[in-house]
N, C-alpha and C positions, 0 to 999 in steps of 0.2 A: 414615543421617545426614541431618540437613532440609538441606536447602539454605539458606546464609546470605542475609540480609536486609543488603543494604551502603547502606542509608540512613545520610547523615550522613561518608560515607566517600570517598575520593577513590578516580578510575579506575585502573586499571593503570596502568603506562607502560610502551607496545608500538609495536613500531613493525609497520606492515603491509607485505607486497611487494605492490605490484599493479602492474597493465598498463594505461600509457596511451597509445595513440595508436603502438603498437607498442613503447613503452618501458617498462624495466622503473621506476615510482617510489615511491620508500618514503614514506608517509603514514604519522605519528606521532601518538600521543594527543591531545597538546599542540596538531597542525593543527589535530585534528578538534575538540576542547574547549574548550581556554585561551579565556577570555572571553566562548564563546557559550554561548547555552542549546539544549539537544539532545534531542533525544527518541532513544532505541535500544531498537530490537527487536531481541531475539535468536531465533532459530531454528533447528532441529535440520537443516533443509539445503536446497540449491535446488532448484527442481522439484518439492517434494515436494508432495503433493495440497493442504493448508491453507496452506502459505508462498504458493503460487501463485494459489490458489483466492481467499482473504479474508484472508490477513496481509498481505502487502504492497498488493494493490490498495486495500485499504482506506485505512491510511498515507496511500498516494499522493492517495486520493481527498478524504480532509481535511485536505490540508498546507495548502490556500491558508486555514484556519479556523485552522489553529495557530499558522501565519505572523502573522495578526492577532491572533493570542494571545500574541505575545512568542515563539514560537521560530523561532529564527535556523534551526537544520536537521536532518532525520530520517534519520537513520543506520539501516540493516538490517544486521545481522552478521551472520555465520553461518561455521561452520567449515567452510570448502570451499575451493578455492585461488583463484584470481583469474581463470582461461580461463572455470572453469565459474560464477562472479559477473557476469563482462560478458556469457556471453552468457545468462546468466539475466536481464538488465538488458532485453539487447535483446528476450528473447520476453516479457515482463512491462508492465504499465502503471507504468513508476517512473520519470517523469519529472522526479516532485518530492523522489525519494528517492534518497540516496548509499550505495552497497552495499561495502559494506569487507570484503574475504577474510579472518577470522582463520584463516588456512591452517593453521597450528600450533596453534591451540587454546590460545595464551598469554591471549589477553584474557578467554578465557571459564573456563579455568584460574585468571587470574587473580579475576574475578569470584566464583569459587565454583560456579560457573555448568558447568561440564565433566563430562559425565556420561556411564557407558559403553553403547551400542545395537549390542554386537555381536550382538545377538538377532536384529536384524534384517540384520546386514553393514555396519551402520557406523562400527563403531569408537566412538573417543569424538569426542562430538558435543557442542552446546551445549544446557542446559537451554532450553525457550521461555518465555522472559521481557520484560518491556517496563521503561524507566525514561526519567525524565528527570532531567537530569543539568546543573546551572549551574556554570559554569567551573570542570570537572574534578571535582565535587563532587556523588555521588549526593544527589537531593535527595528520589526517590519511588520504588520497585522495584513493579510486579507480577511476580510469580512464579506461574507457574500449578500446582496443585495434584499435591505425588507423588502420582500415579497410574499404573498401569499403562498404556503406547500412551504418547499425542501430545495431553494434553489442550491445549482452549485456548479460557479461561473469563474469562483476568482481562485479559491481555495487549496486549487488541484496541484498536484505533485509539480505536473510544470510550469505553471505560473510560477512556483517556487523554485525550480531551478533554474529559471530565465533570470530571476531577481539576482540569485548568488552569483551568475555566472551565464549571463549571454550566450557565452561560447560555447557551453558542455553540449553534449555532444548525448543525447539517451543510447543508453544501450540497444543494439539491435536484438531481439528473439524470435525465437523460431520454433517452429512444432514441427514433430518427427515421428512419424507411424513407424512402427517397427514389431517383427516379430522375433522371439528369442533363437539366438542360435546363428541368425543370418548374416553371415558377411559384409552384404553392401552395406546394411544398416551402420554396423561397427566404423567401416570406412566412412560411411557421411557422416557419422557423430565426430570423429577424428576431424574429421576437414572442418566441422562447423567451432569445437571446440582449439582447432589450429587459429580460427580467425575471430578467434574471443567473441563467439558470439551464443550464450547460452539456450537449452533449448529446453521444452517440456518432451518428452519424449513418452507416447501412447503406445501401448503392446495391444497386439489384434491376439484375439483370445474366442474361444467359443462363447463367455461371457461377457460381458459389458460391452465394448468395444470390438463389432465383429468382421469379417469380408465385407463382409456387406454394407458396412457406416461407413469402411473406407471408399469402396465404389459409387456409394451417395455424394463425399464429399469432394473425392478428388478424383473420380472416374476412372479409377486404377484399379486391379487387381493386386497388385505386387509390392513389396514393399523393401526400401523405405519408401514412402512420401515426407515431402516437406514442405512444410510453408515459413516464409519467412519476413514478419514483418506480416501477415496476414496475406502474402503474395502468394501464388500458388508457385514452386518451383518443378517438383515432377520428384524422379527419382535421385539416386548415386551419382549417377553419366549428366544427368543436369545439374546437379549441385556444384559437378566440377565445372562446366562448361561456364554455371551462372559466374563463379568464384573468377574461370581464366578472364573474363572480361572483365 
């Protein structure tokens, strides 16, 4: 049986259990809907390699583009209960993204969306899907294609923001090795932060991250390194060079 297509159709009405701040608080459709505009991704569960890996970091990573694009906020759902939601929250980049337990599989039941993976030990789970959704009111569905596994083709952060807005424009980032204390590094965060372009920035330390991972990846010694955009740029004196062209 296809999976329905609920464009034009209003959301369930569910109410969720979750935990916040050690308490138990019920969040209601109506919270999360009534009057905003919402983007929701669904996914078949936490931790799993693609949720983790490029579905929700991704989200997280274009929300401040979809914010200028008229949506109020990005909701992740997933059939899984609310302990393993927050601390999926805490090991995940979702700072821009609100994670709602369908613990019971009504929203995604309700959806049409509830489909069975005891194949692999999960039980029923949620199909992986993306929508956005104006006050209470499907207005777009991707549904990613019955196939056999975990496809995931259509559902992605930017199939959804091609749909809002052709134009936009993803943010540029960048990754930045750096040791504390050191000058250039401050001036290439300056210059990268000059040209609104956010960065993850990694300290070389005798533990985790040492001389030596830096010289494996960017055949440097010295640091900062940068990459940008997954581009290798070099150090400071190239950062500016890449920046004067």
């Amino acid at each position: 049986m296809a999976l329905p297509n609920k464009e034009g159709q209003r959301v369930p009405n569910v109410t969720f259990r979750t935990r916040q701040n050690g308490e138990w608080v019920n969040v209601t459709t109506d919270e999360i809907f009534k009057g905003k505009t919402v983007i929701v991704f669904s996914l078949p569960g936490a931790f799993t390699p693609t949720c983790s890996s490029t579905h929700l970091p991704r989200f997280n990573e274009l929300a401040p583009v979809f914010f200028k694009n008229g949506v109020d906020e990005i909701v992740c759902m997933s059939v899984n209960d609310t302990f393993v939601m927050n601390e999926w929250a805490k090991d995940q980049e979702a700072n821009n993204v609100r994670l709602i337990p369908d613990g019971n599989g009504e929203f995604s039941e309700g959806m049409g969306m509830l489909v069975n993976k005891e194949d692999i030990g999960f039980g029923m789970r949620s199909w992986r899907y993306s929508m956005l959704v104006k006050d209470g009111v499907v207005e777009k569905m991707f549904i990613e294609p019955e196939v056999p596994g975990d496809p995931f083709e259509v559902s992605d952060a930017d199939t959804m923001l091609n749909y809002i807005n052709p134009n936009a424009k993803p943010p540029r980032v960048a990754t930045i090795f750096t040791k504390p204390g050191c000058p250039f590094c401050a001036k290439a965060k300056a210059m990268l932060e000059d040209k609104g372009i956010s960065y993850e920035e990694i300290t070389i330390s005798n533990s985790g991250v040492t001389s030596r991972t830096l010289r494996a990846i960017a055949n440097a010694g010295t640091v900062p390194q940068i990459f940008i955009e997954g581009e290798y740029i070099g150090g400071s004196d190239d950062l500016e060079a890449y920046f004067a062209k």
